[in-house]
Each structure stands twice: as structure tokens, then as C-alpha cells.
N, C-alpha and C positions, 0 to 999 in steps of 0.2 A: 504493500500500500504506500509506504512511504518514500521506496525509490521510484512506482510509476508519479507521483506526483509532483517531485524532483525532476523526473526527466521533463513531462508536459510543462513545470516550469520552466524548464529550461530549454524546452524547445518555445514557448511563450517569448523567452526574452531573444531568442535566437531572429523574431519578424522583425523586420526595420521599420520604424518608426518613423515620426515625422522629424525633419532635420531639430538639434538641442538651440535652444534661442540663442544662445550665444554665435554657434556657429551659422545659423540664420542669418545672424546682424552683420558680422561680418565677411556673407556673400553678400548681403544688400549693399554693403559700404562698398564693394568692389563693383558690382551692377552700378550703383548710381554714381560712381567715379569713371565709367567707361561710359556711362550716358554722358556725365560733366564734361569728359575730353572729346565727345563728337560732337555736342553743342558748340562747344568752346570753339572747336576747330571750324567748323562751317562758318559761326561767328564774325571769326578773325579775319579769313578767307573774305566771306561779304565787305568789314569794314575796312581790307587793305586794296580791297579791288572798287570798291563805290566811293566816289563824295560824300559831303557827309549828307547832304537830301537824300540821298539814295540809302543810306546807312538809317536814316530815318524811316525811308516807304518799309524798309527789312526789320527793323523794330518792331515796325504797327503789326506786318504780318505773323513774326513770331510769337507776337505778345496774344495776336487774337486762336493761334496754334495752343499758347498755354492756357488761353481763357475756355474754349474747345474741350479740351483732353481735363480741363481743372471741372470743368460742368457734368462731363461723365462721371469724375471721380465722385465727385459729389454727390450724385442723384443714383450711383450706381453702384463704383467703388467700394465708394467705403460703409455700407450696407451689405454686403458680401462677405464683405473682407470681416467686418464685426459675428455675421450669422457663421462662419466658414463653410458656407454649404452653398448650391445652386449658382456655382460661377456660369457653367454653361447655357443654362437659361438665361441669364444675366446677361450675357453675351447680346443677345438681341436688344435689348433695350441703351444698351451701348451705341451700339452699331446707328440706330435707329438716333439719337439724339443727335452722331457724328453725321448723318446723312442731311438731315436738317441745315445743321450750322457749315455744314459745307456748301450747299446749296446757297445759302446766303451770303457767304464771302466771294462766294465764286462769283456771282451773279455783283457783288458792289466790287468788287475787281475789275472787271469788264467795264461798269460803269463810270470808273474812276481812272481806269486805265495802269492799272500796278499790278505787272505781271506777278507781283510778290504774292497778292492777297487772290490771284486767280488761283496761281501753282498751290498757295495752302489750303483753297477751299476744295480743289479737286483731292488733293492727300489726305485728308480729314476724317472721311469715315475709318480708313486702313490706318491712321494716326491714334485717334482715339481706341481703336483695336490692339492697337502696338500696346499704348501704356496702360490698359485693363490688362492685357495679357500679361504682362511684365507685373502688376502691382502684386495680380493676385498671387501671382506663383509667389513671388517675395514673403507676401505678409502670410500667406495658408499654404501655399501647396508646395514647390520645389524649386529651391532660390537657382538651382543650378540647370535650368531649362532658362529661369529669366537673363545666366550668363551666356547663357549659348546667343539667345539672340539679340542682346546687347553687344555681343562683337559681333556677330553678323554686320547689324547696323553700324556699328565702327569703321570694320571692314569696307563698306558702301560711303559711307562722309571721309574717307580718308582719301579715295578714288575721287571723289569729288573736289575736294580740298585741294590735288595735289593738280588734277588738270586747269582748277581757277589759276593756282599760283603760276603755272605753267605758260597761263594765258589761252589754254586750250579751250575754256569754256567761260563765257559772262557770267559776273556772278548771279543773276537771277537764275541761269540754268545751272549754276553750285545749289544755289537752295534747293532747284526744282529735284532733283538728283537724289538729295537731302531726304526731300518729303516724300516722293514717293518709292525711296526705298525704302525706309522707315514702315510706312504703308502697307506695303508689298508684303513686307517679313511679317506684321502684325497678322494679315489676312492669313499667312503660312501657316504660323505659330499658332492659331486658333482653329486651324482646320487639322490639324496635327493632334489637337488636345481633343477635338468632337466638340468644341463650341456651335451653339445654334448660329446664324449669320443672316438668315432673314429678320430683316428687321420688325421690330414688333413692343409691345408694351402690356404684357400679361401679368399684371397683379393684382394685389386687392384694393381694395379702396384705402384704406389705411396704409399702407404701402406708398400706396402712389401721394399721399398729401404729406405723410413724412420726405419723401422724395424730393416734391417740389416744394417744401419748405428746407430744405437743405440748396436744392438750386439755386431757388430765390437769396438763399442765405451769402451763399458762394457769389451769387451774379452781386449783391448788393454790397460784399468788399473787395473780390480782386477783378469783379466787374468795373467799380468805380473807377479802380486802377487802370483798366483800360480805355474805360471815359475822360478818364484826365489825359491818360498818354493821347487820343484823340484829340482832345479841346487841347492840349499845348500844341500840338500840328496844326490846326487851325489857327489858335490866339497866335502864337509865338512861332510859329515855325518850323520844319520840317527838321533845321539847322540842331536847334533844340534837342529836339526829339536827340538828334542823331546822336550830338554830344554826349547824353546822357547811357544812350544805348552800348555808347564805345569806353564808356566806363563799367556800364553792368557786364559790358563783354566779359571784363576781367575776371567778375564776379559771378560769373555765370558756373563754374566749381562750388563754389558756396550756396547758392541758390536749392541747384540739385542735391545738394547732400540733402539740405533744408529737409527737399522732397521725398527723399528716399526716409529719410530719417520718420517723415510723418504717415509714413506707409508701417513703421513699424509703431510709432507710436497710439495708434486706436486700438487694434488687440491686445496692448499691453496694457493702456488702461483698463480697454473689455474686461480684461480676466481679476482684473480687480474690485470688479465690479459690487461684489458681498462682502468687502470687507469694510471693516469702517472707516467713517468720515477719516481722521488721525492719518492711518494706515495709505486713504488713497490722494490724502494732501499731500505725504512724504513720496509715495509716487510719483505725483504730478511734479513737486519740485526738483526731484533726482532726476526726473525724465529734461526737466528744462534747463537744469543746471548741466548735464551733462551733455547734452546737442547743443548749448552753449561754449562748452568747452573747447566741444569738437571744433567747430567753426570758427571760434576765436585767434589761432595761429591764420587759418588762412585771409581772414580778412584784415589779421595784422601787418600780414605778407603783403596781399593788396595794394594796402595803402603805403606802404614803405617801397614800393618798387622801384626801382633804380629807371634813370630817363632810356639808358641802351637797351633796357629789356623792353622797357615799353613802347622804343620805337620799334623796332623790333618785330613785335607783336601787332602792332594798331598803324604803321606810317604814319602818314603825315596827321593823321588824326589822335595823335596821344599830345600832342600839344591842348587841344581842348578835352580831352577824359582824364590830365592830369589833376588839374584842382579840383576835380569831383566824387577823385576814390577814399576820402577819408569820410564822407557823408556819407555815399553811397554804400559804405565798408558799413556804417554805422545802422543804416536801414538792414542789412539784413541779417545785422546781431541781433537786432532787434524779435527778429521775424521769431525767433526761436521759443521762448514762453509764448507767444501770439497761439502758435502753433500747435501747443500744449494744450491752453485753455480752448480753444475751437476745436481740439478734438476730442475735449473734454466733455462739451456740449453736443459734442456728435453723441458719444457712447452715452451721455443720459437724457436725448433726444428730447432736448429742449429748443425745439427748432424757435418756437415765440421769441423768447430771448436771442436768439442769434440773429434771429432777422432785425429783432430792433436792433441790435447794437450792429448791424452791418447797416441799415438805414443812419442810425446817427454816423458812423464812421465815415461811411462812404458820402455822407452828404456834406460832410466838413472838407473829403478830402479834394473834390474838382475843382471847387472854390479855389480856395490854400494854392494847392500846385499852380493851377494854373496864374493868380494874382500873385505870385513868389516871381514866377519866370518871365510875367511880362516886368514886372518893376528890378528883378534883377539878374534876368536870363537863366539858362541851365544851372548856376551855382544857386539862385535862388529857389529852384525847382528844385536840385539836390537836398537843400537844407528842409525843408517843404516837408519833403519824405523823409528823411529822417527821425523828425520831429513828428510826425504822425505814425511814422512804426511805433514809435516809444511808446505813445497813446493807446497804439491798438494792443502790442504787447498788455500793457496796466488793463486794458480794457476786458480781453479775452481773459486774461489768466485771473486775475481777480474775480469777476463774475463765476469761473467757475469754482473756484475754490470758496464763496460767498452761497455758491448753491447747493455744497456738499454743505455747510456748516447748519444751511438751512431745513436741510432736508432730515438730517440728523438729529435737531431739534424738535421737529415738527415731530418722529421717532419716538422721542426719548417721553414729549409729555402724552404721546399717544393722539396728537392729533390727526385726523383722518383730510384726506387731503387732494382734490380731483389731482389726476399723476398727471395731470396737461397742462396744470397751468404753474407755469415754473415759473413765470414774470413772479408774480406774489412770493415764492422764495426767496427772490431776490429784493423786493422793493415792500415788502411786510415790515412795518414797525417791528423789533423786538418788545 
């Protein structure tokens, strides 16, 4: 009796498991560092081959790429990613979201004449499939499928990269290259895994209005951000734009970690879910303090860059992204608790609360940026943002840790409480 139970256990421990969090995190840190260097690379390629207007029309584009692939995340992502079940179903409603917003970039590309915004509205569905396919394996399923086609895509922006600098190809057809192999491999990658790919929107009703209260949440602060990067194209100039853009170039390593990092951050909260207020406050601050950490050398780096590296890197365009990497450095140290408490809000699906506090955020920030940049151009526009990450940082991570203490209370004296309305957790007299 007690050797067969021995062996069955030990054939038990003998099935392979899902990858140990540790070793999780860091495939994710190597995944979202081979995303960082094909960004980076197409980036640099764009800003040493355009003007800077032209470095501007390739901001707007990529910026509306991450507004795209940030809207699935949101309404689809990270709703998966928290259940760890039904990515494949999921898959369609992805796809379906990315057909939509591509269709309408393509369609104001055309209209506006920027082959930027045409080439990413056609790459978009297959775009938004890339980083669903990529999050999920990260955060649930198998980080070492998300390395495989993260060099893939490497492999295709380096090709790309090398014939701009070669002068083989304009840099519109470097981006175009960019996005649709990106695309390509996403479409691959999902047909490899059994993902659904007709597009579609099968859920329940609760479902679907937590969904779009997450969208709405997303569109109404890194939506804004793309509202202002817009209205400073308009107010202040494409010139702007661009300056600004060939400083985030830099920064674009930092960014992505950001992102990767926030892919592991909502199932880490998730599974803390039962434990008490105490317990998932030192969470949350270990989680922020330490993607703080992480990012802190390189945006130190950033901003300390020597002039031969950064011409180097940007040409004749690091004369105007010099004076803008210590703000810029600054916006997205910032980002990091920001990124904690909004995911904090994810996992205790308090969508009311996120949408106002993206309504106040986002409604201070098109103002702000854009009257910073017209009265004192991109460095104005720099400090702008800055100064508004900090904000939204205090803003995210406070409310959520404001809503554990709330909620724990309400607990403790046994009051009974609709589980919707989390505004009153937060804004309840004690």
C-alpha cells in the first residue's frame, strides 16, 4: 500500500507543470526586451531616415498601433489573463475589435494622406493578434512559444532596419515591413495554438459591460494621450510631435519593460486576491517598488547619454531629443505605481472608479500638454507629462490601496455592501 502510493506520487510529480513564477518572469523580461530592441530598432531607422515632420506622421501612427493592441488588452487581455481559461474563444473578440480600429485608421490615412496611418490600419487586426498571442502565453500559458515569436518578429524588423539604413527601402516601407510582419507571425502563432479567428463577440451581458467599462477606462487615459499627441500636431506642430517622439525613441526599452512587467502584474495581484487588506497592500507596494527598481538604471542611463551615442543613434535629430530625456526619463518612472494601482482596479473590477478617475485625468491632460507646448514648445510639452505621470501615478495607486482599506472595513463591522459600487469605498465619510 504504501510503496504503490509512493510511486503514483511520484509519478504525480514526474507531469510538468506550468512554468515556476520566477522562471516565468524572467522569460517575460527577455520577451519584452526583444520586443524593446525591435521597437527601438525600427524607431531609430524611421527617425535617422525622416525629418522631423515625418518622425512626427510615425509617432501618431505608432502611438495609434499602441492605442489599438492597449484597447484589446483591455477589453480582452486582461480578462483572460485574470480567468486563465478560454484564451481561444477570446481570440475572436480580439481579432474583431482589431478589424474595426483598423478599418478606421486605414480609411483616415487615405484621407489625410500618411502612408504611416494607412500601412498600421491594414497591420492591425494581425497586430493586435501578435500581442494577445504573446501576453497570454506570458502571463498563463508558455512564456517560451511567446520567445519563439518575439524573434521571429526580431528577425523581420532587423531585415527591415538594415535595408532603410542601407537606403534600400523609405522609411514608410521600414514601418510597413515592421507591421505587417508582426501581423503575419501573430495570425501564425494563433492558428498554431487552435485560436478561433472569425471575428465575433460571444459573451454574456455582464461580461460584455465589464469589458466596455474597462475600454472606456483605457480609451479615457492612454486614449487622452493620444488626443493630446493629436491636438499638439494640430496646435503646435508636427515639428513637436516629432521632437518629442525622438526622445521617447530612446525610451522606448523602458516603456516595454513597463509593459511586459504589467502582463505579469494582474495575476499576481489575482492570486492575492483572499488574502487581507495588510497582506495585498505589501503586494501592491513590493510589486511597484520593484518595477520601479527595475527601470530606474535604465532611465538613468537615458538621461545621462553621452552626445556621440546619441548622435549616433537619432542624427541630426538628437540635437532637439537632447533637452527632453530627463522629463521624459521622468514620465515613465512615473508610469510604474500608475500601473500597479490600474491593475489593481482591474483585479477588483471596479470599473466606476477607473473610468472617473480616467475622465478627470485624461480631461486635465489635452489641456496641460497641449497649452505647455504652445507657450513653451516640446520642452514644455515634456515637462507637461511629467508632471501628470506623477499625478496619475498618486492617483491610480492611492485609490487602490484607499479601496482595499475600504473594503476591509466595511468587512470587519459586517456591513453589507452592493459589490458595484466601489465609488462609495472610496469617497464614504469614515
Amino acid at each position: 500500500m504504501t510503496v504503490r502510493v509512493r510511486a503514483r506520487a511520484a509519478r504525480h510529480r514526474a507531469v510538468p507543470g506550468p512554468p515556476r513564477t520566477g522562471r516565468r518572469a524572467l522569460l517575460a523580461l527577455v520577451v519584452g526586451g526583444l520586443s524593446s530592441g525591435g521597437n527601438l530598432l525600427v524607431a531609430i531607422t524611421v527617425t535617422r531616415l525622416e525629418p522631423i515632420g515625418g518622425v512626427g506622421q510615425f509617432a501618431l501612427a505608432f502611438s495609434f498601433y499602441i492605442l489599438g493592441s492597449g484597447l484589446v488588452r483591455s477589453m480582452v487581455t486582461d480578462s483572460t489573463l485574470a480567468a486563465g481559461t478560454g484564451a481561444a474563444s477570446a481570440a475572436r473578440r480580439a481579432i474583431l475589435l482589431g478589424t474595426v480600429s483598423g478599418v478606421a485608421l486605414g480609411a483616415a490615412g487615405i484621407a489625410y494622406g500618411s502612408s504611416y496611418l494607412v500601412f498600421v490600419g491594414l497591420a492591425l487586426p494581425g497586430l493586435v493578434l501578435y500581442d494577445y498571442t504573446k501576453a497570454i502565453a506570458v502571463g498563463v500559458g508558455t512564456p517560451s512559444g511567446a520567445l519563439a515569436q518575439e524573434t521571429a518578429w526580431a528577425a523581420v524588423t532587423g531585415c527591415a532596419a538594415l535595408a532603410g539604413l542601407f537606403r534600400l527601402l523609405d522609411a514608410p516601407y521600414v514601418f510597413a515591413l515592421w507591421a505587417f510582419g508582426g501581423g503575419l507571425i501573430g495570425v501564425v502563432v494563433a492558428l498554431r495554438r487552435r485560436y478561433a479567428l472569425r471575428p465575433g463577440w460571444r459573451i454574456g451581458r455582464a461580461e460584455s459591460r465589464v469589458a466596455l467599462g474597462f475600454g472606456t477606462q483605457f480609451l479615457l487615459t492612454t486614449g487622452s494621450a493620444q488626443l493630446a499627441l493629436t491636438a499638439l500636431a494640430a496646435f503646435a506642430g508636427t515639428a513637436v510631435v516629432g521632437a518629442l517622439s525622438a526622445g521617447r525613441t530612446l525610451l522606448g526599452p523602458v516603456n516595454l519593460v513597463l509593459s511586459t512587467a504589467a502582463t505579469l502584474i494582474l495575476p499576481h495581484l489575482a492570486r492575492s486576491r483572499a488574502e487581507s487588506r495588510a497582506v495585498r497592500t505589501r503586494v501592491a507596494v513590493r510589486l511597484a517598488m520593484l518595477v520601479s527598481a527595475g527601470v530606474l538604471p535604465m532611465t538613468t542611463a537615458v538621461a545621462l547619454l553621452p552626445d556621440a551615442v546619441g548622435t549616433t543613434l537619432l542624427g541630426a535629430n538628437w540635437d532637439l531629443a537632447r533637452s527632453l530625456l530627463v522629463l521624459l526619463a521622468l514620465e515613465s518612472l512615473f508610469a510604474a505605481p500608475a500601473a500597479v494601482g490600474f491593475a489593481g482596479l482591474r483585479v477588483e473590477q471596479a470599473s466606476r472608479l477607473a473610468i472617473l478617475l480616467g475622465v478627470l485625468l485624461g480631461g486635465i491632460r489635452v489641456p496641460v500638454v497641449v497649452a505647455a507646448a504652445v507657450l513653451s514648445g516640446a520642452t514644455g510639452a515634456a515637462g507637461a507629462l511629467a508632471v501628470l505621470a506623477l499625478a496619475s501615478a498618486v492617483a491610480w495607486g492611492g485609490s487602490y490601496l484607499l479601496l482595499l482599506r475600504r473594503r476591509e472595513a466595511d468587512r470587519a463591522r459586517g456591513v453589507r455592501r452592493d459589490p458595484t459600487d466601489e465609488l462609495a469605498d472610496v469617497v464614504r465619510p469614515t
